[in-house]
N, C-alpha and C positions, 0 to 999 in steps of 0.2 A: 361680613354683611356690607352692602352698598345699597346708597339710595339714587334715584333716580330724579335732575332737574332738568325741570322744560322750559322751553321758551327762547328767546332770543339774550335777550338783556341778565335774566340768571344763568344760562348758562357761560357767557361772556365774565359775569362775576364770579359765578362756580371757579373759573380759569385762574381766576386771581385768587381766590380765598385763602386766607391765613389760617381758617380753623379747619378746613379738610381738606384732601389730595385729591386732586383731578384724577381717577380711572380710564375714563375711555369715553370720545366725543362719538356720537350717533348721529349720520345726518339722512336725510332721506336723500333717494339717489336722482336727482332730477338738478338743471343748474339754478346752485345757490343764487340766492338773492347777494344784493354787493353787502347788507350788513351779516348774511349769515356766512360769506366768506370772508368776511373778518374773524369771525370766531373757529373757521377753521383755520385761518391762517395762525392767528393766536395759540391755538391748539399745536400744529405743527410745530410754534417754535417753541413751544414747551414739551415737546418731546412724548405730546399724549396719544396714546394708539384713537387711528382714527377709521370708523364704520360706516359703510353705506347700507341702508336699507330702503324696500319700496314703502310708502305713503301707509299700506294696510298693517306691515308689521311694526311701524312706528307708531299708531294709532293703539297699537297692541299694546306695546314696552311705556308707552305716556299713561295708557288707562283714557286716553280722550283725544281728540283731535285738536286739540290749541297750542299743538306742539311749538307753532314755527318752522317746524320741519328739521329743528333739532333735539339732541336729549342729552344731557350728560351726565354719566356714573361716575359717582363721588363716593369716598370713605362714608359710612355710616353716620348718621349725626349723634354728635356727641355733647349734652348740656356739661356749660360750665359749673362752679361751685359758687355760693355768695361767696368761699376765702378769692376765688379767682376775680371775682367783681369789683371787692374790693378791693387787693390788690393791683388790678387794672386802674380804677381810680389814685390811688396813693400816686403808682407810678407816672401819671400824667400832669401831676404838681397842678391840677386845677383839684376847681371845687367841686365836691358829687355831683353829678345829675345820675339819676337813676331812673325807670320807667318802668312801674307793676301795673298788671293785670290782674283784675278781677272779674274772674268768668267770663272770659270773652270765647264763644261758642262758635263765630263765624269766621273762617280762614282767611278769607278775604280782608276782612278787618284787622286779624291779627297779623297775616303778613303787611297792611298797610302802616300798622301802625311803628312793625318792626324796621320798616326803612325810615318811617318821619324819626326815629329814635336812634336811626344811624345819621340819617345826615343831620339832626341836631345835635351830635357828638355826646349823646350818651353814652354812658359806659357802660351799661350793660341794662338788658332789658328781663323783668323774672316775673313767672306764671305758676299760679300752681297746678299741681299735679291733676286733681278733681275737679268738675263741671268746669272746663277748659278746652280748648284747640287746643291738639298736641301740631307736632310738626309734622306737615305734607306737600308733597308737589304742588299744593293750590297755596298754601303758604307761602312757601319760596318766589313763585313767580309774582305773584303778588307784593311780594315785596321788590321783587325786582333786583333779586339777587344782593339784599342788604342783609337778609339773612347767612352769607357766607363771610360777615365782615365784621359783626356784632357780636359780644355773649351773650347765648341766653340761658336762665338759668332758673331750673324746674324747681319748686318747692312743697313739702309738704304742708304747714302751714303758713298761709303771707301773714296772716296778723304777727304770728311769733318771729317770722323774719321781718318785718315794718321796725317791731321790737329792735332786733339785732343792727340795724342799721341805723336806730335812732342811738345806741349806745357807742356805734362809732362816729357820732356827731353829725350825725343826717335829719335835715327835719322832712318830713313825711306828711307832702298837703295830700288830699284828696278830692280828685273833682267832683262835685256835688251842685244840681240846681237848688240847694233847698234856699227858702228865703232867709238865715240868716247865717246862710256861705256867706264868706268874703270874696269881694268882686276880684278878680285873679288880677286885676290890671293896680290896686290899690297892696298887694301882698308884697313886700322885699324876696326875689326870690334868686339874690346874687351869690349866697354862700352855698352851702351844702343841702342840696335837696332831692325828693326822693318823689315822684310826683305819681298818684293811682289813679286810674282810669276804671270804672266799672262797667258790666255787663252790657250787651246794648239795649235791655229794656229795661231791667229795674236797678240798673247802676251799683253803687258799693253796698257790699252785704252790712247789715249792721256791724257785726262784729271787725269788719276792716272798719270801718266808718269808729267806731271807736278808738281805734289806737292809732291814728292817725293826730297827729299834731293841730290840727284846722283842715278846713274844707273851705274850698274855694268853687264859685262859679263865674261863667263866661256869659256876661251878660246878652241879651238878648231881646232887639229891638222889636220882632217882627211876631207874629202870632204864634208863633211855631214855638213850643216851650223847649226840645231841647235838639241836641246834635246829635248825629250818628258817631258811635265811640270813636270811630279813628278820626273824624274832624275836629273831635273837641279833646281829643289827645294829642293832635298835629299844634290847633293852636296855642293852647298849655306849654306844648315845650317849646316852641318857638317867641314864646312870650318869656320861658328864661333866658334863649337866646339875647333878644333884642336888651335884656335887661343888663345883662353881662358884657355886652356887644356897648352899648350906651358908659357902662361904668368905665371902661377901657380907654373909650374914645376921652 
């Protein structure tokens, strides 16, 4: 089995990815643009069989036309294990950061959120299995090819996994507006943590909201009471960032 990524930028990171093997680049047959002949060039020097087709059969092989005018077939995707997540963490001799999902339904948002989770160097990002995005071409590019450089790792239940990672000494906030979250900017959040994001309309289910260590919210000046999941998941982890980033300096 192989899957199929679009776009300029994921397929360029598909080229790179550590977690699956480049198959075969697709370009359409017309002259590349200078960054999509970068990725063919790239492609070349890794040795990846390379395809022309015309503009109708790409449109085909993508399922839509936001190709780019390229495609590239990759090894099957395959989720990591939480043993792999954590052991990715252990091995990095820092402190957890982790990034759950709860129900997040639109691709878009889930591949957004899966790059703000790589380039704040999480170590792995976990979903569950039900009332979820699973993983898709609208995914990937979306993420912008961060998805070939992250684990991610499918679960059947998150509250009983929040559990498992609280007893490897993870603590497990959850974003939450409610009025008596803790303001995210007053919370320590420089050792071991594990941060959940929920759905984009009715946020953590109770029972995540339960085993959760605290809930924290991202205050909010303006009339608009709350954020779209992946903004107020961007700023969350980037707010461990800066904290970490702060203790260093």
């Amino acid at each position: 089995m192989a899957d199929w990524i679009y776009g300029v930028n994921p397929a360029r990171e598909g080229l790179r990815s550590r977690l699956r093997r480049p198959l075969e680049l697709v370009v359409v047959s017309q002259s590349p643009s200078a960054r999509l002949q970068e990725v063919i060039d790239e492609a070349s020097r890794a040795g990846v069989t390379i395809r022309q087709v015309d503009r109708k059969e790409m449109d085909r092989l993508a399922g839509n036309n936001r190709h780019q005018g390229v495609l590239l077939k990759v090894e099957d995707f395959s989720f990591a294990s939480l043993d792999d997540l954590v052991e990715n963490w252990r091995a990095s001799g820092k402190p957890a950061f982790f990034l759950l999902l709860d129900g997040i339904t639109d691709p878009h948002n889930l591949g957004a959120l899966i790059r703000s989770a790589e380039g704040a160097g999480c170590h792995g990002v976990i979903i569950p299995k039900d009332r979820a995005c699973g993983v898709t071409g609208v995914v990937d590019k979306s993420s912008a090819g961060a998805l070939e450089h992250i684990p991610l790792c499918q679960v059947t239940n998150l509250a009983r996994t929040m559990d498992e990672l609280r007893r490897e000494g993870v603590w497990v906030y959850g974003l939450a507006g409610d009025a008596d979250s803790q303001d995210i900017y007053s919370c320590d959040l420089v050792g071991n943590v594990a941060l959940v994001v929920g759905s984009e309309g009715s946020g953590l289910r109770p029972n995540v909201k339960a085993h959760c260590d605290g809930l924290l919210r991202i205050p909010m000046a303006g009339t608009v009471s709350s954020l779209n999941a992946s903004v107020a998941g961007a700023l969350a982890m980037y707010e461990v960032v800066r904290q970490r980033k702060n203790q260093v300096d």
